[in-house]
C-alpha positions in Angstrom: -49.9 -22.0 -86.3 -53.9 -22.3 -86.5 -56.4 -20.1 -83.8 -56.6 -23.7 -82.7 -53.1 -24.3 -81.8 -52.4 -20.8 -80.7 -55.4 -21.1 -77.9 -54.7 -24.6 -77.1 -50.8 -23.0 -76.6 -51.9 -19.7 -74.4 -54.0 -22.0 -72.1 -50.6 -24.1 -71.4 -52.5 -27.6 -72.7 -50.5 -30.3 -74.0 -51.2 -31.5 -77.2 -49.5 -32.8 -80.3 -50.0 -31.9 -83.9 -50.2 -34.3 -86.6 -49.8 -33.3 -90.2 -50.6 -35.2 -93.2 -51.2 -35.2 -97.2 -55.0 -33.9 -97.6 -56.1 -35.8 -100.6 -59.1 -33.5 -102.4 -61.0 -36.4 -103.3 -61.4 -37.9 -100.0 -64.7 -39.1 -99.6 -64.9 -38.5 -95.7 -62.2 -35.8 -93.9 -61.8 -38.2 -90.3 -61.5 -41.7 -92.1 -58.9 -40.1 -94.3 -57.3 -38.6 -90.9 -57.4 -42.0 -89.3 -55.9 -44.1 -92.4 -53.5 -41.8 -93.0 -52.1 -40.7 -89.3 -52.6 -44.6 -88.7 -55.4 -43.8 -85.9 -58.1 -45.8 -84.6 -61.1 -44.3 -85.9 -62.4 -44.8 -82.2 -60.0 -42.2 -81.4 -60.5 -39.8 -84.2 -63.2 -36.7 -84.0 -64.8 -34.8 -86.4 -66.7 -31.3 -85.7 -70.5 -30.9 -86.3 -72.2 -27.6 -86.4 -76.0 -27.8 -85.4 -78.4 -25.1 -85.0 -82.4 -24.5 -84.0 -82.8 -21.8 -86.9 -81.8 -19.2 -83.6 -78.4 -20.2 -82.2 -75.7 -22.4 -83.4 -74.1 -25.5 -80.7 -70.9 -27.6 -81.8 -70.9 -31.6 -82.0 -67.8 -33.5 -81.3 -68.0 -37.1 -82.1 -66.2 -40.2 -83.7 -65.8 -40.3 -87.1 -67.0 -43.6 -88.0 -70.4 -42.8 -86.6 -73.4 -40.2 -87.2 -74.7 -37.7 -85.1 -78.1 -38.2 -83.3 -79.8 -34.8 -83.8 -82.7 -35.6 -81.2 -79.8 -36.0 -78.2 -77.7 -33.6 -79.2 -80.4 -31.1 -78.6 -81.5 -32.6 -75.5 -77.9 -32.2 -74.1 -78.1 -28.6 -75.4 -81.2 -27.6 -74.1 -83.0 -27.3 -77.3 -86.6 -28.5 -78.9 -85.0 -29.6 -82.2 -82.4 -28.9 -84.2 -80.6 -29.3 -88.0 -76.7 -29.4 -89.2 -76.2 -26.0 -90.1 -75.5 -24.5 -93.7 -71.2 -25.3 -94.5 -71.2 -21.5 -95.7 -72.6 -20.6 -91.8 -69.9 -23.1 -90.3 -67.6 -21.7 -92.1 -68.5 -18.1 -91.4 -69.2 -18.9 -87.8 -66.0 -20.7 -87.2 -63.7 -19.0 -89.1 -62.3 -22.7 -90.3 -63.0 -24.6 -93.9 -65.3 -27.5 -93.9 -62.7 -30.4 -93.5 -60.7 -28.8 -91.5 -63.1 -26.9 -88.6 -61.8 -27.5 -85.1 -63.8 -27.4 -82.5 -61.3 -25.2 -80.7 -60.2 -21.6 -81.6 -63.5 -20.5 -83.5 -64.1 -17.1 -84.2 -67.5 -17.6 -81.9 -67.5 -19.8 -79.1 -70.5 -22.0 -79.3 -72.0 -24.8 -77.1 -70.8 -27.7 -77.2 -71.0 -31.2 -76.6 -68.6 -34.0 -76.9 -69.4 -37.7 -77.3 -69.4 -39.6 -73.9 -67.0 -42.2 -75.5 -64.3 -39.5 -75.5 -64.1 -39.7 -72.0 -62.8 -43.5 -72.3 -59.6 -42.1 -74.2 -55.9 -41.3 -73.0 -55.9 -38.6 -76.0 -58.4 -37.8 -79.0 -57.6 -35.7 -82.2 -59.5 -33.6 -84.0 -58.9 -30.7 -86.9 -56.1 -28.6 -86.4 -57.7 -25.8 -88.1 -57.2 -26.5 -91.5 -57.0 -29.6 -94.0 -54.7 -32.4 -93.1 -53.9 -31.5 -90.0 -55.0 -33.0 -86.6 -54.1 -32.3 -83.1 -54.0 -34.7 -79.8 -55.0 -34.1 -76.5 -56.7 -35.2 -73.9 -60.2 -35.6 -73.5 -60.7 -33.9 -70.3 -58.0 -31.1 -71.6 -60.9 -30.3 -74.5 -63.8 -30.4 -72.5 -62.2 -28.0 -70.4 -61.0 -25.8 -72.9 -63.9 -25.8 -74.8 -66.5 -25.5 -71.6 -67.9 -28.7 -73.2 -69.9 -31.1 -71.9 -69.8 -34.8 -72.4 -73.2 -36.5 -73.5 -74.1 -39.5 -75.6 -74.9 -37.8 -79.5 -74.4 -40.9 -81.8 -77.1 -42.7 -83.7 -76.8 -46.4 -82.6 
């Protein structure tokens, strides 16, 4: 059990948990997630940390693309922003890089989930820790998160 399951488990959402063999020399955490859970990467999520120097907001977003800083902050309300530090992530979350879930963080942070979430029956992202991944449904995160949907990726 991760702070991600355990939240996800006290606020009666459904979700599944899917574990797999973390190779350390993965190049990129959500393709390996995707090959190796036999996902679409459409479907598969990684967690970004952001911040404006001040506060810290949380990025969720497929993980075949990159992350448009310039909309994430308009979504957040912010003038501009930067991914944070991997030592503050980690701090702030309470998770490893590689294995940060949006859900269950030490600090709960704004965030923002890709609009193209909201096309999905169920999404996965980090479990908590590496090589493991949870499903759920879109709606079912947002709402557990207090997230928003916007559009963040870099076309």
């Amino acid at each position: 059990m991760t702070p991600a399951t355990k939240l996800l488990k006290a606020n009666k959402i459904d979700f599944s948990i899917h574990e797999y063999e973390h190779d350390a020399n993965a190049k990129s955490f959500g393709l390996e997630a995707a090959e190796k859970l036999n996902l679409r990467v459409e479907e598969v999520f990684k967690t970004l940390l952001v911040t404006d120097e001040k506060n810290y907001f949380v990025a969720i977003l497929p993980v075949h693309h990159q992350l448009n800083l310039k909309k994430v902050a308009q979504a957040v309300g912010a003038k501009k922003l930067k991914m944070s530090d991997p030592k503050d992530a980690e701090r702030l979350t309470g998770y490893l890089v590689g294995g940060i879930s949006p859900v269950g963080q030490k600090k709960r942070l704004k965030t923002v989930i890709d609009q193209s979430a909201q096309q999905l029956e169920k999404l996965y992202v980090s479990g908590g820790k590496r090589g493991l991944d949870i499903g759920l449904k879109p709606q079912d995160l947002a709402k557990v998160l207090s997230a928003t949907f916007a559009d963040v990726l870099d076309q």
